[in-house]
Every structure is written in structure tokens, then in C-alpha cells.
N, C-alpha and C positions, 0 to 999 in steps of 0.2 A: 504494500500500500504506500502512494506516494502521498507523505505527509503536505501539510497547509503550510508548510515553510518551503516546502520542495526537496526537501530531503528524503530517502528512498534507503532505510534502514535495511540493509542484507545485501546491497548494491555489488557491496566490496567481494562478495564473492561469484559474482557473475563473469565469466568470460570476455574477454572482450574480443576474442577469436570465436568468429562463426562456423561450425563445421557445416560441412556439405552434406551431402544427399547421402552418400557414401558411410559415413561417420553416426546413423544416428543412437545409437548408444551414448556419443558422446555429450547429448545435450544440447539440442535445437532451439526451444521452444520457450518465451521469455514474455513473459502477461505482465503486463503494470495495472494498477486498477488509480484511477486518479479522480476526485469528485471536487473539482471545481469551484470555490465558490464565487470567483471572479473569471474573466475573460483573459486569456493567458495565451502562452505555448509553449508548445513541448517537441522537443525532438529526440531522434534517436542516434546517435552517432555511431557510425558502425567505420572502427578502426582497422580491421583485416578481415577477410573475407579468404575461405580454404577455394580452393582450387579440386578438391576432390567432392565432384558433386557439382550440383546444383545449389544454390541458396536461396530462398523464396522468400520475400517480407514483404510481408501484409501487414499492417495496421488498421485495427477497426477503432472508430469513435462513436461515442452512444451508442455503443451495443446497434451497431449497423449491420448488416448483413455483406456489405459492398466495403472490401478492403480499400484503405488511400492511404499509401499508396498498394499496387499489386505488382511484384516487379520480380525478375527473376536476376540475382545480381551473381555478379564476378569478380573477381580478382581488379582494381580498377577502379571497383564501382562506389570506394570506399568516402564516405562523408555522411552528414547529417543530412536525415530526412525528414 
């Protein structure tokens, strides 16, 4: 849960290496849950990205059904979105 300060307590053990498609035992899959009470924003900085695989990131807001973004990334593809 990302706190009213913007702090995101358990952060520090998150990868910041994304594994591929290839890898997944390794640990894909990364949920924030964030409630708002001002108009803000948020991104996702993605530092390295594996080369084994594919890497897919989706991002849903308000519980949407329609990811934004929907992207299949690479090696490359590395920055905040």
C-alpha cells in the first residue's frame, strides 16, 4: 500500500531487474494499490529490463479493465512510464 506521504513501505525489496517471459519463477508481477486523496502522479521507473523473454507492463487505474499503458518492452525500453 502506497502511503498519503508517498512512501511505499517493502519497496526496498523489490527488484528492480525485470525478468522475462523465460524466468517466471523469478518474480514478474508487482501490484501497488494507491487511494488518492488529491490529484497526483505516479510512475513507474523501470531501470533494466532481461532480455530472456518477453516483458509485458500493463498498468490499470481505477480498477479499469483496459491497461495504460499495454506494451511489450525490451532491452532499451528502459524509463519511467
Amino acid at each position: 500500500m502506497v502511503q498519503s506521504d508517498g512512501k511505499a513501505p517493502g519497496m526496498e525489496a523489490l527488484s528492480s531487474f525485470i525478468q522475462g517471459s523465460f524466468h517466471p519463477d523469478m518474480g514478474r508481477e508487482a501490484v501497488f494499490v494507491v487511494n488518492a486523496t488529491r490529484s497526483g502522479k505516479m510512475g513507474v521507473d523501470i531501470k533494466q529490463i532481461s532480455s530472456a523473454g518477453y516483458v509485458h507492463l500493463q498498468i490499470f487505474l481505477d480498477f479499469s479493465s483496459s491497461p495504460i499503458p499495454d506494451k511489450v518492452l525490451s532491452p532499451g525500453d528502459e524509463r519511467i512510464y
